[in-house]
mmCIF file of the N, C-alpha and C atoms, coordinates in Angstrom:
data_MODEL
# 
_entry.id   MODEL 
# 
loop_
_atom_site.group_PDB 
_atom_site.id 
_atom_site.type_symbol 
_atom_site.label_atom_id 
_atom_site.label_alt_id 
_atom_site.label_comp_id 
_atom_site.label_asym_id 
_atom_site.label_entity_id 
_atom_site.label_seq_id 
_atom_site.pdbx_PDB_ins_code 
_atom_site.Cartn_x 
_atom_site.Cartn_y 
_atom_site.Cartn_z 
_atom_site.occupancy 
_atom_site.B_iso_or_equiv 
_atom_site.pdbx_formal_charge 
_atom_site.auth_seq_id 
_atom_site.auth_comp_id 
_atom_site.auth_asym_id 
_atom_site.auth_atom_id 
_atom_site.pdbx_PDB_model_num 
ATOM 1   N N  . UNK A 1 1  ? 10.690  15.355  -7.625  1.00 0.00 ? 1  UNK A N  1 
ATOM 2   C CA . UNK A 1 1  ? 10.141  14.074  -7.201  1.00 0.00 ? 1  UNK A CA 1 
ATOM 3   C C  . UNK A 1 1  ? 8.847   14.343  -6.433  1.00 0.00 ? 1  UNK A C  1 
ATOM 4   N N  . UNK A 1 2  ? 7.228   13.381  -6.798  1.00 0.00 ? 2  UNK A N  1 
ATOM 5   C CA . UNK A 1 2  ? 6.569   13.651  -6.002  1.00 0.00 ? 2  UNK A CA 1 
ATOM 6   C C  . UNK A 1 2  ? 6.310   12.117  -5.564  1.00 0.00 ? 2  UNK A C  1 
ATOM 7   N N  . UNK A 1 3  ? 5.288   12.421  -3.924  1.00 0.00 ? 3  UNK A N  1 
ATOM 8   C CA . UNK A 1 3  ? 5.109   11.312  -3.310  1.00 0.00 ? 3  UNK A CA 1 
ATOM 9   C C  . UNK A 1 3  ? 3.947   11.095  -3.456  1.00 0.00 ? 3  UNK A C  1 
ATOM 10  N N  . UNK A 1 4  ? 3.156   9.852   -3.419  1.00 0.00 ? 4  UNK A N  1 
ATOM 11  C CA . UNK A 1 4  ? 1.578   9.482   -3.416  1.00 0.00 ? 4  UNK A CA 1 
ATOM 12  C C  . UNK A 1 4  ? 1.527   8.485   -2.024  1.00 0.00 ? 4  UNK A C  1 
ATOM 13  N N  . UNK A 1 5  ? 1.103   8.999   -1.119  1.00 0.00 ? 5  UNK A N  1 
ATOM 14  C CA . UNK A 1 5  ? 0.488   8.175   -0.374  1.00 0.00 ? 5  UNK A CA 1 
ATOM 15  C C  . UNK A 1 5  ? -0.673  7.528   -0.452  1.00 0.00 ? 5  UNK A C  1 
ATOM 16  N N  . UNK A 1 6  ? -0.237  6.092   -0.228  1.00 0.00 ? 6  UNK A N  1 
ATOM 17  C CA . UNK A 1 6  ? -1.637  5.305   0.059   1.00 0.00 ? 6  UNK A CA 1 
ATOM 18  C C  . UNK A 1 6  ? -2.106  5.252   1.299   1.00 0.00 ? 6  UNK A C  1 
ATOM 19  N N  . UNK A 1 7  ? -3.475  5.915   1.519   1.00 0.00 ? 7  UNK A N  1 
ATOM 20  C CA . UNK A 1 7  ? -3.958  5.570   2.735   1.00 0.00 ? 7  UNK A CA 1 
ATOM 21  C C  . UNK A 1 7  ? -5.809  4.954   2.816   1.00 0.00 ? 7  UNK A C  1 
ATOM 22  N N  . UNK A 1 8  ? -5.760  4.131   3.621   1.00 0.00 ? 8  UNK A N  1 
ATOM 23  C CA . UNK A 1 8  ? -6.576  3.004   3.391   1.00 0.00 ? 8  UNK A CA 1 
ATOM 24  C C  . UNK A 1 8  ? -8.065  3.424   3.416   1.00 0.00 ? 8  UNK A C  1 
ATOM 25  N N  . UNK A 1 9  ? -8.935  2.825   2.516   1.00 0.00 ? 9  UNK A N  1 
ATOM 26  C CA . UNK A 1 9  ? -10.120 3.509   2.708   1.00 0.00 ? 9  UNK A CA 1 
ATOM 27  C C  . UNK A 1 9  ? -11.221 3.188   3.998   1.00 0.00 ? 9  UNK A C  1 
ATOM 28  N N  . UNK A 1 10 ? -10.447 1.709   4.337   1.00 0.00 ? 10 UNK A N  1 
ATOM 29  C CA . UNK A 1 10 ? -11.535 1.460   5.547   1.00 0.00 ? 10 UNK A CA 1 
ATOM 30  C C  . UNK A 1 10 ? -10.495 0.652   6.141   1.00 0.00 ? 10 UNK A C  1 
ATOM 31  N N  . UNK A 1 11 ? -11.023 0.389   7.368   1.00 0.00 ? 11 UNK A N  1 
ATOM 32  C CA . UNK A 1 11 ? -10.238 -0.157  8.649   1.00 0.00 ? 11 UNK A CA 1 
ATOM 33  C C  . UNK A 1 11 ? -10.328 -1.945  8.090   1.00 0.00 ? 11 UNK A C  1 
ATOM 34  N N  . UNK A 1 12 ? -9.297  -2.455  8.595   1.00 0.00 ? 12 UNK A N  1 
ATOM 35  C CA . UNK A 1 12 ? -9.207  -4.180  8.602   1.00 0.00 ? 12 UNK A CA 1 
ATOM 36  C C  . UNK A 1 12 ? -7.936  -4.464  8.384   1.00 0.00 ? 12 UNK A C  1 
ATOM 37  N N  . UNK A 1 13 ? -7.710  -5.822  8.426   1.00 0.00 ? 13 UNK A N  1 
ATOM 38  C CA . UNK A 1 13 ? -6.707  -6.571  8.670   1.00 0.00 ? 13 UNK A CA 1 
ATOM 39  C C  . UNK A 1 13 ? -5.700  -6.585  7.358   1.00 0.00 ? 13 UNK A C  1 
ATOM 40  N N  . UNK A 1 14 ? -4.064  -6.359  7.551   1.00 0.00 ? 14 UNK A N  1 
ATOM 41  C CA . UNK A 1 14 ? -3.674  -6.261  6.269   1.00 0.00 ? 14 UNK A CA 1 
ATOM 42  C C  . UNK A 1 14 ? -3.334  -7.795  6.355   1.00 0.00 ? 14 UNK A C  1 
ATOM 43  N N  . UNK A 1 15 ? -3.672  -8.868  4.918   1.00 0.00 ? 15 UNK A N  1 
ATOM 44  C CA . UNK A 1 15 ? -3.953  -10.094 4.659   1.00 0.00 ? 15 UNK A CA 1 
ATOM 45  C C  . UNK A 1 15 ? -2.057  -10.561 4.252   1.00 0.00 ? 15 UNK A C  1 
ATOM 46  N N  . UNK A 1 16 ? -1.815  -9.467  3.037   1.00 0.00 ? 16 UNK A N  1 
ATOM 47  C CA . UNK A 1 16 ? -0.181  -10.144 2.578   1.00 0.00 ? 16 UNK A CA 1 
ATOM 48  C C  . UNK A 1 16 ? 0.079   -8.676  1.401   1.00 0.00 ? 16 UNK A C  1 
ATOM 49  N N  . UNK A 1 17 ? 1.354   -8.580  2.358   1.00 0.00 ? 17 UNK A N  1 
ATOM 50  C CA . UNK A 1 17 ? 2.707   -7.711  1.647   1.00 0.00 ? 17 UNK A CA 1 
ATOM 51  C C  . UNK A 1 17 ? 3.526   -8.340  0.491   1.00 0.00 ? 17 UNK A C  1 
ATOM 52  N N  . UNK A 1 18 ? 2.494   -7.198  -0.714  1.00 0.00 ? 18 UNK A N  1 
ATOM 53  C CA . UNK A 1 18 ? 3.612   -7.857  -2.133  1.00 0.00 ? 18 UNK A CA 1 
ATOM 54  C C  . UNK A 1 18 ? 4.795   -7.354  -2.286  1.00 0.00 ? 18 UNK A C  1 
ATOM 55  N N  . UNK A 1 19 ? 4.941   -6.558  -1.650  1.00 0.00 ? 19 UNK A N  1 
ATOM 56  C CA . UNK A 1 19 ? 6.070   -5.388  -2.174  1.00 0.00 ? 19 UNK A CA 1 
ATOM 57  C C  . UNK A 1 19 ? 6.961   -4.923  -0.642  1.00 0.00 ? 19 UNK A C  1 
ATOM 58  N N  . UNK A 1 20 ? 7.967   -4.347  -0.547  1.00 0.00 ? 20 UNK A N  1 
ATOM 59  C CA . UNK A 1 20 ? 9.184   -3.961  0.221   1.00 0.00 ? 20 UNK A CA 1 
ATOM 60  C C  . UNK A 1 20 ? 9.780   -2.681  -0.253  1.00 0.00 ? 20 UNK A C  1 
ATOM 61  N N  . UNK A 1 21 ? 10.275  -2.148  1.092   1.00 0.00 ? 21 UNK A N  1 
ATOM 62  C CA . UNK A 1 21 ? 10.835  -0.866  0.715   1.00 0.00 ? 21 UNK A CA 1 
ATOM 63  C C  . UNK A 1 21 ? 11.769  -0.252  0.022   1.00 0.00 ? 21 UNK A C  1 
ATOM 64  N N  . UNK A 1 22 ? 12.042  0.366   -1.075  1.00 0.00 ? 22 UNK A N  1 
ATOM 65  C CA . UNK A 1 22 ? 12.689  0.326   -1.666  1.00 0.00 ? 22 UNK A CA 1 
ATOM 66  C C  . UNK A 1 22 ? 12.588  -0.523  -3.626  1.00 0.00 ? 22 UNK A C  1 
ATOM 67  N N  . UNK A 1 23 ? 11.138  -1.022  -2.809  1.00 0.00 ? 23 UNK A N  1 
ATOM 68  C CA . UNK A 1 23 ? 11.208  -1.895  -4.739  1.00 0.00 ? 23 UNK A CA 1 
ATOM 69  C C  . UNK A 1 23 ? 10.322  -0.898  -5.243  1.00 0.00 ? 23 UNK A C  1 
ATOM 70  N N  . UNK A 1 24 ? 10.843  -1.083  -6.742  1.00 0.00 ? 24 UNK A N  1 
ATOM 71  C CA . UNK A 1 24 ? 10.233  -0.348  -7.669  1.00 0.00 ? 24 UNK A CA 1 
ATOM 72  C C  . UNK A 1 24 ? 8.985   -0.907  -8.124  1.00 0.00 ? 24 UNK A C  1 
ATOM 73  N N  . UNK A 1 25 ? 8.333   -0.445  -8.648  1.00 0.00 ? 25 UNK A N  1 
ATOM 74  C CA . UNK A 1 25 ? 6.630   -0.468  -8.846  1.00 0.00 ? 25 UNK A CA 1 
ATOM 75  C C  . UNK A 1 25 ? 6.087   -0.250  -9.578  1.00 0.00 ? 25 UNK A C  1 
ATOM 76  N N  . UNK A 1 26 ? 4.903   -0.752  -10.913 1.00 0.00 ? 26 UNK A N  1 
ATOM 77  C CA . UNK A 1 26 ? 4.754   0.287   -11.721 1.00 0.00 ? 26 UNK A CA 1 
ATOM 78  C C  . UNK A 1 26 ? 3.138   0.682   -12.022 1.00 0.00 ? 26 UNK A C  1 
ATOM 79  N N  . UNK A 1 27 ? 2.807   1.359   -11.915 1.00 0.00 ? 27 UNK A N  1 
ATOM 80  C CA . UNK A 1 27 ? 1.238   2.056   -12.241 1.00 0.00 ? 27 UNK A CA 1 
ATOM 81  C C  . UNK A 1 27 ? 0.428   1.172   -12.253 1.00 0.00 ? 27 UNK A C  1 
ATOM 82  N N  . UNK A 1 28 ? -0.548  0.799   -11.518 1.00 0.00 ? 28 UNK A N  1 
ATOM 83  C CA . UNK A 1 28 ? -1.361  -0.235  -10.811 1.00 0.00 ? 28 UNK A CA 1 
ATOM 84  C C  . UNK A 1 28 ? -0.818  -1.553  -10.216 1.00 0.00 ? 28 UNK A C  1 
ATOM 85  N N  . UNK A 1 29 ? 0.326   -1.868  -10.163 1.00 0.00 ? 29 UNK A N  1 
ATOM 86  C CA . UNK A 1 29 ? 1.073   -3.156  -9.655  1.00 0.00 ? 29 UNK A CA 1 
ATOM 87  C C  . UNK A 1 29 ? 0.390   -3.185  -8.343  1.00 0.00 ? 29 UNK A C  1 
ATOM 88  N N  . UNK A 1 30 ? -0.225  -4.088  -7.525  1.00 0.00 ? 30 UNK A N  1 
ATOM 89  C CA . UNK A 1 30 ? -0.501  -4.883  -6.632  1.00 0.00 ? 30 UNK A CA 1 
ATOM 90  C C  . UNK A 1 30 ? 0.431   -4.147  -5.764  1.00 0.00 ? 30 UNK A C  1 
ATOM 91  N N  . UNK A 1 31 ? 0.115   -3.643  -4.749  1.00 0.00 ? 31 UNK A N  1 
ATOM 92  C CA . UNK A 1 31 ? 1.040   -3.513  -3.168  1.00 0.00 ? 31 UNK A CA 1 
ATOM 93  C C  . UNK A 1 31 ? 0.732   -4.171  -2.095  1.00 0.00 ? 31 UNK A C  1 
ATOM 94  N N  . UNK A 1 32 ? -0.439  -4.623  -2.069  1.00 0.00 ? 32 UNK A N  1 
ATOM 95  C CA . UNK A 1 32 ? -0.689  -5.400  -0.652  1.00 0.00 ? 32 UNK A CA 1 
ATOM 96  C C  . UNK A 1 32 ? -2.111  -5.508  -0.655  1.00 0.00 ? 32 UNK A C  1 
ATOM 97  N N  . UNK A 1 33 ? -2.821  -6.376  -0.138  1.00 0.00 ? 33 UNK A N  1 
ATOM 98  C CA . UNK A 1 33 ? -3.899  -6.562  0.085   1.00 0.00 ? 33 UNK A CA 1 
ATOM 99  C C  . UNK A 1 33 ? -4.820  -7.072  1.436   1.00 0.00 ? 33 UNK A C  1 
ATOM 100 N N  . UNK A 1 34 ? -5.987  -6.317  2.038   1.00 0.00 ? 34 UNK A N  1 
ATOM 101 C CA . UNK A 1 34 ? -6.485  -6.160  3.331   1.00 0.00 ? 34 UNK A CA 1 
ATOM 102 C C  . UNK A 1 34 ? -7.365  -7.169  3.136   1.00 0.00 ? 34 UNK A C  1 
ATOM 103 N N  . UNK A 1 35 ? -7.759  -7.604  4.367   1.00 0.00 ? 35 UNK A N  1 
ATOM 104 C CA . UNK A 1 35 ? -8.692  -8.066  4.303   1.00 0.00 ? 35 UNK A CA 1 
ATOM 105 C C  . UNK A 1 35 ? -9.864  -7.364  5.001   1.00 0.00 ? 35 UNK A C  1 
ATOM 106 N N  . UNK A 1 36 ? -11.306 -7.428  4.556   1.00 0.00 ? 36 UNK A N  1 
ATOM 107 C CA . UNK A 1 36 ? -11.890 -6.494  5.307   1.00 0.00 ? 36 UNK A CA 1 
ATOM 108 C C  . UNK A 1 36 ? -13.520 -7.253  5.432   1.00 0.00 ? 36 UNK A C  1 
ATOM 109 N N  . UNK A 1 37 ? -13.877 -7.644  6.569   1.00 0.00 ? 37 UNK A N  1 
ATOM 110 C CA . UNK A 1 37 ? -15.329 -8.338  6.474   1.00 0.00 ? 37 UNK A CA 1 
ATOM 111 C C  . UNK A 1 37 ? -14.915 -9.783  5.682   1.00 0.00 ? 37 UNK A C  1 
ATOM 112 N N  . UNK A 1 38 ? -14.015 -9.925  5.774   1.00 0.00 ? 38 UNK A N  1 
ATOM 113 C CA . UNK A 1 38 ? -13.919 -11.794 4.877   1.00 0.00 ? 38 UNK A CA 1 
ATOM 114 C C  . UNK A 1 38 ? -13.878 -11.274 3.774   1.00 0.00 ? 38 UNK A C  1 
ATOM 115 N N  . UNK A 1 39 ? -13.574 -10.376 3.514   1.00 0.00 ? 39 UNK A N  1 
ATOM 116 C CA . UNK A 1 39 ? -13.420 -10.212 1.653   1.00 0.00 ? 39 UNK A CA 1 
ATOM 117 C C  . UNK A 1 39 ? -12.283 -9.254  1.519   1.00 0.00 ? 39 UNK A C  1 
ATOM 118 N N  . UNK A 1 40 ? -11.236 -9.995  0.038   1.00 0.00 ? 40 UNK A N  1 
ATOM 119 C CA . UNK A 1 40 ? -9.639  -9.108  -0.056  1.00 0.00 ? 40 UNK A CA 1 
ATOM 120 C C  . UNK A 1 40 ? -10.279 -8.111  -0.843  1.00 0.00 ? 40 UNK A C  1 
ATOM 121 N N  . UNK A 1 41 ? -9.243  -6.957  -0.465  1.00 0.00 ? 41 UNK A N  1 
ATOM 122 C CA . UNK A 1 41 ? -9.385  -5.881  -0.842  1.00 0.00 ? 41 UNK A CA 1 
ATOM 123 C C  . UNK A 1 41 ? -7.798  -5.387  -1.176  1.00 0.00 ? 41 UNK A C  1 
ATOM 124 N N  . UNK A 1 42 ? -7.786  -5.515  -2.555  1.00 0.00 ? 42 UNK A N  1 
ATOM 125 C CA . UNK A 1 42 ? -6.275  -5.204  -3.078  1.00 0.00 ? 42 UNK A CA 1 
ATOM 126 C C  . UNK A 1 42 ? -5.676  -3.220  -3.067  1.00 0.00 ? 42 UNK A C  1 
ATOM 127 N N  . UNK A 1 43 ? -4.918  -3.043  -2.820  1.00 0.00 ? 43 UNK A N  1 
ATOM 128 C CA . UNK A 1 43 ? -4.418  -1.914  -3.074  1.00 0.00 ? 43 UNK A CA 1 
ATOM 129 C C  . UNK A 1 43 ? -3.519  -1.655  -4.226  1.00 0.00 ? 43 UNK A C  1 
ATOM 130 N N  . UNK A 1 44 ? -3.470  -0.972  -4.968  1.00 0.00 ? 44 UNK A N  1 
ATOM 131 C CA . UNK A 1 44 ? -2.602  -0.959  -6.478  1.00 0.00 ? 44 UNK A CA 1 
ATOM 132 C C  . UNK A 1 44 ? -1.735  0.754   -6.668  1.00 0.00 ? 44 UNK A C  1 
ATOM 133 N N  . UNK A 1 45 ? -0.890  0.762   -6.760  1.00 0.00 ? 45 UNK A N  1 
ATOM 134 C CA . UNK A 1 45 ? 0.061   2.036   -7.130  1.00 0.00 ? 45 UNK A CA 1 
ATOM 135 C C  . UNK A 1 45 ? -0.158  3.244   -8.036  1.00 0.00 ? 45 UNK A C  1 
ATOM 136 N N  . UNK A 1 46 ? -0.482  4.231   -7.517  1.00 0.00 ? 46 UNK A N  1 
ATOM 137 C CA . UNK A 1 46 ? -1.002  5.131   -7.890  1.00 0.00 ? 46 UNK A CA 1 
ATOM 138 C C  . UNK A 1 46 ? -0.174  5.849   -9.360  1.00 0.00 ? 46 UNK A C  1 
ATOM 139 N N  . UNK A 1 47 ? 0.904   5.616   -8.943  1.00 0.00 ? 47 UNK A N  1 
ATOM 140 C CA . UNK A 1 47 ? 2.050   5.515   -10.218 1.00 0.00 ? 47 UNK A CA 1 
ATOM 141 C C  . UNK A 1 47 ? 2.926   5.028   -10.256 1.00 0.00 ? 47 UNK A C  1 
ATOM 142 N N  . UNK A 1 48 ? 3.992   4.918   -11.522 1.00 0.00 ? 48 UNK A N  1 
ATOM 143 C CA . UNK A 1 48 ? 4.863   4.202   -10.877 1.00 0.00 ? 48 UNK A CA 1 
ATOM 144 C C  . UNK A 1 48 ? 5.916   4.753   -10.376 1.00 0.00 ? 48 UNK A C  1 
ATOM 145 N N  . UNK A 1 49 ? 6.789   4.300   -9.709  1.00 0.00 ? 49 UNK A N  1 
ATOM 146 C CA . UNK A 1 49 ? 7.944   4.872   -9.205  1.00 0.00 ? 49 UNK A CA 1 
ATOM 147 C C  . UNK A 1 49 ? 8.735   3.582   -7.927  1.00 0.00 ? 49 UNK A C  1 
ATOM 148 N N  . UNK A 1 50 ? 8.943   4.662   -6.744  1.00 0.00 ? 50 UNK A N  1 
ATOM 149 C CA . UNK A 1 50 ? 9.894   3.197   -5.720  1.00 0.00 ? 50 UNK A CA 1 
ATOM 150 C C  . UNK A 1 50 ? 9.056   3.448   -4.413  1.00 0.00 ? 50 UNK A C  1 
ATOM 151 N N  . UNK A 1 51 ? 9.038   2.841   -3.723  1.00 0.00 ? 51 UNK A N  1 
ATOM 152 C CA . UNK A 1 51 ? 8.477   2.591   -2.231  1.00 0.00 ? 51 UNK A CA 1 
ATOM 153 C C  . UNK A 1 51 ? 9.457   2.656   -1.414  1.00 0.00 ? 51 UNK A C  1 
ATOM 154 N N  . UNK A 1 52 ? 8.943   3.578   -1.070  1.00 0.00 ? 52 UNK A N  1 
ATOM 155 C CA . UNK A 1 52 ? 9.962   4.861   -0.454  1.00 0.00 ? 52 UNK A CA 1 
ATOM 156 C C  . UNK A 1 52 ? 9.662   4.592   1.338   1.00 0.00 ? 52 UNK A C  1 
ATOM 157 N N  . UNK A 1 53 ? 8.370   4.118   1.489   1.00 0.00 ? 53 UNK A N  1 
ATOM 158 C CA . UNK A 1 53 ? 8.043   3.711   2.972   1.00 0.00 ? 53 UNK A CA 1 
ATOM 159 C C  . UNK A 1 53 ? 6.687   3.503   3.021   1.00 0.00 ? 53 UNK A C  1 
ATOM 160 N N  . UNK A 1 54 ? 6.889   1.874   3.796   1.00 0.00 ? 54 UNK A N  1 
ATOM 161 C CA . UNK A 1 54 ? 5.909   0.736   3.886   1.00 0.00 ? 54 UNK A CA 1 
ATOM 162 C C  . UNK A 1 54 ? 5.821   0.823   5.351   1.00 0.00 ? 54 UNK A C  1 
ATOM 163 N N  . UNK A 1 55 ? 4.441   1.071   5.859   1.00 0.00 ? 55 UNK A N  1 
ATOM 164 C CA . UNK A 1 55 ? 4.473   1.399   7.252   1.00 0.00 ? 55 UNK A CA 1 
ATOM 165 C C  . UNK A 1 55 ? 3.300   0.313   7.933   1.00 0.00 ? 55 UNK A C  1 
ATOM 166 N N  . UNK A 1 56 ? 3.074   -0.730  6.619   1.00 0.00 ? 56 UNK A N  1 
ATOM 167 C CA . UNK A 1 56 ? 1.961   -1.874  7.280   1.00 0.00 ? 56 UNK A CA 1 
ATOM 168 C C  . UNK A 1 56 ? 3.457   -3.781  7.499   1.00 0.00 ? 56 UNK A C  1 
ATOM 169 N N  . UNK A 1 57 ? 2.503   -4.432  7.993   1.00 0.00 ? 57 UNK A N  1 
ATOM 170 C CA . UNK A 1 57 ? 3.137   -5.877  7.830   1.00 0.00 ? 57 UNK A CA 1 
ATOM 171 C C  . UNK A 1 57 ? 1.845   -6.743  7.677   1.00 0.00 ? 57 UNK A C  1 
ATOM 172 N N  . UNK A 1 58 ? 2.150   -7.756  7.490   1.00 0.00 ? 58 UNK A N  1 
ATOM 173 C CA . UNK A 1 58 ? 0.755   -8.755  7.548   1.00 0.00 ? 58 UNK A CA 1 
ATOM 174 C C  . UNK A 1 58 ? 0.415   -8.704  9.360   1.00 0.00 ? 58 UNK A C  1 
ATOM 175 N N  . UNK A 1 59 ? -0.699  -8.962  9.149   1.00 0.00 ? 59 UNK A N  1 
ATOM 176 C CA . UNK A 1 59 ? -1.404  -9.390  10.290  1.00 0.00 ? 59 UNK A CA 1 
ATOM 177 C C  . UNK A 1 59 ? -1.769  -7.928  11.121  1.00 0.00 ? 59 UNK A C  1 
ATOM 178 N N  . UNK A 1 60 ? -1.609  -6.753  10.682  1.00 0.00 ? 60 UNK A N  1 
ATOM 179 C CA . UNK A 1 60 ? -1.224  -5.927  10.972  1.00 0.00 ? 60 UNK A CA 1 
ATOM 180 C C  . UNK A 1 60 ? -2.793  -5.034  11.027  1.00 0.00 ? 60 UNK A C  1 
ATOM 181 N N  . UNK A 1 61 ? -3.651  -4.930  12.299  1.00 0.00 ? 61 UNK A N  1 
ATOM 182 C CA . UNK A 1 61 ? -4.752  -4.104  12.130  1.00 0.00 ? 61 UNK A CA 1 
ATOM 183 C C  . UNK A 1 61 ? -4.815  -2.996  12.175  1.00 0.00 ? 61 UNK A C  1 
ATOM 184 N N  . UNK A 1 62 ? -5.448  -2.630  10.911  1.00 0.00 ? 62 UNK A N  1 
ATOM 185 C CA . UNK A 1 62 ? -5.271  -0.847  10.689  1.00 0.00 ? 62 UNK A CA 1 
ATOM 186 C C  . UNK A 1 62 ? -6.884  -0.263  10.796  1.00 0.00 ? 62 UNK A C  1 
ATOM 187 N N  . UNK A 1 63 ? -6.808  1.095   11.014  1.00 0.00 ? 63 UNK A N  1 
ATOM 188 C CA . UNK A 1 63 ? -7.797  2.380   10.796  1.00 0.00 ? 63 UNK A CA 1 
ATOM 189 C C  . UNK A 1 63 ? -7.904  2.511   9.363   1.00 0.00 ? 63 UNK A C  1 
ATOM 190 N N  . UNK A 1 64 ? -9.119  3.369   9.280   1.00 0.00 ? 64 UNK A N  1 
ATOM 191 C CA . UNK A 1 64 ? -9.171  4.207   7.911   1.00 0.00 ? 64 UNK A CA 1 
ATOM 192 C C  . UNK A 1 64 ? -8.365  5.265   8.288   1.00 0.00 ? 64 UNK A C  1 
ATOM 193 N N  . UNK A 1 65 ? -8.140  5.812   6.822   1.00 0.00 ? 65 UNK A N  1 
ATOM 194 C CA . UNK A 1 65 ? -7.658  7.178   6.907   1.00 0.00 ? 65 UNK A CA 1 
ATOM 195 C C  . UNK A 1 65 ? -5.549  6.899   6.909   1.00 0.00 ? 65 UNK A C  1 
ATOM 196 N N  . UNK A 1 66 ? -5.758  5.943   7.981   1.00 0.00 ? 66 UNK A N  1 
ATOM 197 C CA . UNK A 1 66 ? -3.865  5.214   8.058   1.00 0.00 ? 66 UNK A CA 1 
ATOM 198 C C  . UNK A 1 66 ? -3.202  5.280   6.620   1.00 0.00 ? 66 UNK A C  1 
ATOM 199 N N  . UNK A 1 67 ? -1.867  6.095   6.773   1.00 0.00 ? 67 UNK A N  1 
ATOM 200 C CA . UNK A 1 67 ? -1.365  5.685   5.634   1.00 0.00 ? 67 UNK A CA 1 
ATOM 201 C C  . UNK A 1 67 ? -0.187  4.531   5.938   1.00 0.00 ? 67 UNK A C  1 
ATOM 202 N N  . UNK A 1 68 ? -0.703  4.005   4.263   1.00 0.00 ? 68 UNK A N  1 
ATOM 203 C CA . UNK A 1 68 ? 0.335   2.373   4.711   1.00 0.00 ? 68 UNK A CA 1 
ATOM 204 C C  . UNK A 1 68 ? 1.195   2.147   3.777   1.00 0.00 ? 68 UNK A C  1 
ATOM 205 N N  . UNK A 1 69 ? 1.773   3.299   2.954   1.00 0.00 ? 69 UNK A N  1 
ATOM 206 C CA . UNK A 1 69 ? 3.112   2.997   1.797   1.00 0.00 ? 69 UNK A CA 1 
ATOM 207 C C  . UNK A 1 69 ? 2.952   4.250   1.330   1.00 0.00 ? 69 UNK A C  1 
ATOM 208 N N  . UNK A 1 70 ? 4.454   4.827   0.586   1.00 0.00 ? 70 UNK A N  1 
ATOM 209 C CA . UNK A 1 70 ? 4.313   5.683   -0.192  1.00 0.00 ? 70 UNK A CA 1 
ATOM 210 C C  . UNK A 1 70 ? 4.684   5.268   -1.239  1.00 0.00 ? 70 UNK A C  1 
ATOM 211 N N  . UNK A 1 71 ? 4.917   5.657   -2.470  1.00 0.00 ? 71 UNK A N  1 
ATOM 212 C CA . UNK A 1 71 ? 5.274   5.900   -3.734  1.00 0.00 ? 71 UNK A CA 1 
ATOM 213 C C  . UNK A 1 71 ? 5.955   7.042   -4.320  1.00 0.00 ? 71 UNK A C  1 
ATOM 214 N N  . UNK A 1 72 ? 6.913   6.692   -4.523  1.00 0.00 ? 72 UNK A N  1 
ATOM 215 C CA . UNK A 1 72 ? 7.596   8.502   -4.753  1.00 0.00 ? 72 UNK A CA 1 
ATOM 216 C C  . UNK A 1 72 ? 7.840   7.941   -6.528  1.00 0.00 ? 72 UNK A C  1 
ATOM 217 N N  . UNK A 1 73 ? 8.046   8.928   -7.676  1.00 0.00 ? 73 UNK A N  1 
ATOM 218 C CA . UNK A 1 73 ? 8.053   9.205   -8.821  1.00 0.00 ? 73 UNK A CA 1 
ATOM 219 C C  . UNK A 1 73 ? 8.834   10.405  -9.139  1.00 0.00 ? 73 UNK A C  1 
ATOM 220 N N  . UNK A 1 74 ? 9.809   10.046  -10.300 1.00 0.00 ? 74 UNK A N  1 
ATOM 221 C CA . UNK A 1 74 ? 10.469  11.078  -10.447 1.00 0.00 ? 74 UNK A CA 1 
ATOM 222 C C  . UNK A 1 74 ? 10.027  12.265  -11.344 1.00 0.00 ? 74 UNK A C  1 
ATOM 223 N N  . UNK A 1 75 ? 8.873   12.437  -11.123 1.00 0.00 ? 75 UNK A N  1 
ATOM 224 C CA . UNK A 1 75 ? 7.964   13.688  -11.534 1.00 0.00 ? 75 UNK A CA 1 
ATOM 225 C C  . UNK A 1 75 ? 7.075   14.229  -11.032 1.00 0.00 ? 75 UNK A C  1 
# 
């Protein structure tokens, strides 16, 4: 099993949580989207697999660099 962390490319506000821990996911599916400067900025799944740990909520101001979900895959 490997893991893909998402971690954010720039700092701002996370806008709305599509996804929960534990749901399955599949290769670009929508995970959540920031808002950053007044403009959304979607995040999408690096592969597919389950979300293994979601470490953002809405309203939730983040850093760059923060990781804010993983993705684990059974390969």
């Amino acid at each position: 099993m490997s893991e893909h962390k998402i971690e954010l490319e720039t700092g701002g506000t996370v806008w709305k949580v599509l996804v929960k821990q534990g749901d399955t996911v599949a290769d670009g599916q929508e995970l959540f989207i920031m808002e950053v400067m007044k403009m959304e900025v979607p995040y999408t799944a690096p592969a597919s697999g389950v979300v293994t740990a979601l470490n953002i909520a809405e309203g939730d101001v983040m850093q760059e660099g923060q990781t804010a979900a993983t993705v684990a895959t059974g390969s």
